[in-house]
C-alpha positions, -999 to 999 in steps of 0.1 A, spaced: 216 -430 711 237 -415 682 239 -384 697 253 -402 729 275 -421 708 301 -391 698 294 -374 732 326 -350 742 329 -373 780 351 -403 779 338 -436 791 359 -454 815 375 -489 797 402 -503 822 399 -495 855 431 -488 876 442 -519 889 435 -538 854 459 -517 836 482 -517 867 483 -553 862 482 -557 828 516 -539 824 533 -559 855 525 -587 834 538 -569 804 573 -562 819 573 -600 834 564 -609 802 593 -596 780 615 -604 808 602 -640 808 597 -645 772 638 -630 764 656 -650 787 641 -680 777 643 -675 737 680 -668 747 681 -705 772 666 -721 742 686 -713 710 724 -699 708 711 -679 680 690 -658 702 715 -661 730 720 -620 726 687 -620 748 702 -627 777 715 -590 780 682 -579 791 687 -600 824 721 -593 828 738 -617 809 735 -660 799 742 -666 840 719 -643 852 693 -654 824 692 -691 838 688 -679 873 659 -653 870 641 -669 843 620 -693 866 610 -661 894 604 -640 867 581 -662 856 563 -665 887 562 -631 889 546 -633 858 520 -659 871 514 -640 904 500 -608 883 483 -630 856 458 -650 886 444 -619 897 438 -605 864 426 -639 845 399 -638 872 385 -604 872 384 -606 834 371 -640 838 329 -627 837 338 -603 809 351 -632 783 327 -659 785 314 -666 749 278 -659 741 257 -665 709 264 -631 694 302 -643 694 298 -669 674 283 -649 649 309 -627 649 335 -655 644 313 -664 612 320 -627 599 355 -629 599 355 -618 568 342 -588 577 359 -585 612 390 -582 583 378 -553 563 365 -532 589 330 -539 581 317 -529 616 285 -522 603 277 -557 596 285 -567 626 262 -581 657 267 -558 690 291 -573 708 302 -571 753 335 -561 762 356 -582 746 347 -596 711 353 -635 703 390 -631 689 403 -615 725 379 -638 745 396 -670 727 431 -654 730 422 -652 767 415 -687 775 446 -699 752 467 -676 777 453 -690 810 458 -725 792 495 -716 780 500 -701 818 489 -734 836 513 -753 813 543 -730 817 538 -731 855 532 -771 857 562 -781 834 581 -748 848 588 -764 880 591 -792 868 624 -783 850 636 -761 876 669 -780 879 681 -765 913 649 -774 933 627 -795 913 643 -817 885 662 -842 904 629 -851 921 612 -866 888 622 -891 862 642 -883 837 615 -890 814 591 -871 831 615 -840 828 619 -842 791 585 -843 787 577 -813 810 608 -795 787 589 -801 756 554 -791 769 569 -756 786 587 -747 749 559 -758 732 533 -734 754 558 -705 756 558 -705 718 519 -703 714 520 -677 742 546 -656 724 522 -658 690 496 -651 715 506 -621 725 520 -608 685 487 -614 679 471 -596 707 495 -563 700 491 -566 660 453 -562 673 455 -533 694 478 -511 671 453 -522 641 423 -507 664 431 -472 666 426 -463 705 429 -495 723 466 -489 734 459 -456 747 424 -471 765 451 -496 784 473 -467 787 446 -435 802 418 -463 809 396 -443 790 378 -442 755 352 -418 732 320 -430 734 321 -428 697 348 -458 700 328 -473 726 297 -476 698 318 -486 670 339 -513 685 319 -525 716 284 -517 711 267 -539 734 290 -533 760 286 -491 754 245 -495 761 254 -513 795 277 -488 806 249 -460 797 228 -481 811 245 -486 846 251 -449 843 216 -442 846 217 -421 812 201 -430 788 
């Protein structure tokens, strides 16, 4: 298995319509995440040049968003298998400590994903649901007028409150990938060593072996 592990063939990661999606999302995302920074402070205001401008800004906010939901639905559920947590997670959650200092060999083997991205996952789709949901809720030029005032507030607080999280969501989910050397260019080619496969994703290098039928 060692040998196997620093093999010269790469091992396919992400396949093509994952990292198609993922940087749809991406794009949405920034899109998404700058217009409404600049809608919800005049400090940040300066945003709004990346949609064309404050007017612009307040008008393609809300699709961009949906665009952002349409390519997140079909992603959240083909990753959805991949990040259900299992009892070798939790352990790894208890070694945080050495999750930190890159203590891998410590470690218990771990799928695809490890505990930190599986929990970041499920506060996205959580943070997506609530953006959507309180997203229309505030959309003044369809939706708005047909709630209470109340009711709109509300929604106004819960979609800032959710778009902040996801924002420190996904600082946290790039600080992670730039600190693990290869994980952008995996998202990138779709591709890793199998020596990055065995360090990082150990559990999830054997099935691939496995399914591969070499052993």
């Amino acid at each position: 298995m060692a040998d196997k592990s620093h093999g010269p063939d790469l091992i396919l990661r992400h396949e093509p319509r994952d990292r198609v999606l993922h940087w749809l999302i991406v794009i949405a995302f920034v899109g998404a995440a700058a217009s409404g920074m600049a809608l919800f402070h005049p400090a940040l205001y300066w945003l709004s040049n990346l949609l064309g401008g404050g007017r612009w800004s307040v008008i393609l906010h809300p699709f961009v968003g949906i665009a952002m939901m349409l390519f997140w639905v079909p992603f959240a559920r083909m990753a959805w298998s991949e990040n259900r947590l299992q009892p070798y997670d939790r352990r790894w959650l208890s070694q945080i400590g050495d999750v930190v200092a890159n203590r891998d060999d410590r470690l218990p083997d771990i799928g695809k994903y490890n505990a930190g991205q599986k929990l970041l996952y499920y506060v996205m789709v959580a943070c997506m649901i609530v953006l959507l949901l309180s997203g229309i809720v505030i959309w003044r030029r369809y939706f708005a007028a047909s709630f209470p005032i109340g009711v709109v507030r509300l929604a106004g607080v819960a979609h800032a409150v959710a778009a902040f999280v996801l924002v420190l969501g996904i600082v946290v989910h790039v600080s992670a990938a730039v600190w693990v050397k290869g994980s952008i260019s995996s998202m990138m080619g779709g591709k890793v060593t199998p020596g990055w496969a065995w360090k990082h994703h150990r559990l999830w290098f054997r099935e691939r072996i496995r399914s591969q039928g070499t052993r």
